[in-house]
N, C-alpha and C positions, 0 to 999 in steps of 0.2 A: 504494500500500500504506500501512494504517496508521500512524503512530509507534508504535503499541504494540506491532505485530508485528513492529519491528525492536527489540528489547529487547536488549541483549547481553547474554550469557553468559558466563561465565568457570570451568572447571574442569578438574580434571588426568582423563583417559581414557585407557585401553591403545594408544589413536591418540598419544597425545601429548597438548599443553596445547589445549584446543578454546576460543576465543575469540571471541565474536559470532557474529551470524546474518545471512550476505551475503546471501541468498535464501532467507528462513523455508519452510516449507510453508503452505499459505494455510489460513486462518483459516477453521472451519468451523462458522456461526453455529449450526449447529444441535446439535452437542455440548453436550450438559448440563454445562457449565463449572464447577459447581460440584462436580456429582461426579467429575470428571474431576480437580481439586484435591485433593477429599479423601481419593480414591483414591490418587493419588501419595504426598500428605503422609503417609499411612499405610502403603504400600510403602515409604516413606523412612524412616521411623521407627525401624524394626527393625533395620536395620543402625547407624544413630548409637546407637540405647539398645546394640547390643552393642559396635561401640567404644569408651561413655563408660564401662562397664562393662570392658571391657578392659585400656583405658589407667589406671585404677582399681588395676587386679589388677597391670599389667607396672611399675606403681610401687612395690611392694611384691614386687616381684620381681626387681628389677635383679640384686640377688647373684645369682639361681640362671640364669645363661646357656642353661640348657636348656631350664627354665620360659620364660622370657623369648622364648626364638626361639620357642614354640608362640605364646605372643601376639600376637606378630610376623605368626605366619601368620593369625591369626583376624582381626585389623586388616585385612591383605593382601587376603585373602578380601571382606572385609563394604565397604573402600573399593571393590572390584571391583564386587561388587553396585550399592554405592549406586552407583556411574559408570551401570549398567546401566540404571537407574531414571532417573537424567538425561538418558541418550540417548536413551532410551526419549518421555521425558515431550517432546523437541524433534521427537525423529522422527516418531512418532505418537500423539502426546495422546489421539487416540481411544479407545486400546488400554486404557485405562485404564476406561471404560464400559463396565460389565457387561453380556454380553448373554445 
């Protein structure tokens, strides 16, 4: 197997903290890699622009504990997401080419 297909990983998921890839799924030369990138990066995107945007707003709302715990959960939410798009992008890269 490649070096490049063992790249590790590192990020927090509802499994817990996922760390490296002991046994990647095997590399399928024939995926259009580039769309399969730009696909992701752009599923990604939407949830970091509503965190950055979030943590934005829940700084200017520490006083109101009510405000605050809504933000709380819109973080909560859109980290869940992006995990989903992470495991997504490891498990099956393909998923991401339009068909």
């Amino acid at each position: 197997m490649q070096d490049a297909t063992r790249t590790a990983l590192a990020f927090t998921s509802s499994r817990g903290l996922f760390i490296g890839v002991n046994n990647p799924p095997p590399i399928n030369a024939a995926l259009p890699w580039e769309q399969v990138v730009a696909q992701a990066v752009h599923d990604m995107r939407s949830p970091l622009s509503t965190m950055t945007t979030t943590l934005a707003v829940l700084r200017m709302a520490v006083a109101d504990p009510a405000k605050a715990e809504k933000l709380l959960a819109i973080l909560e939410r859109q980290t869940a997401d992006l995990t989903t798009h992470l495991e997504r992008l490891v498990d099956d890269p393909g998923s991401y080419v339009a068909k």
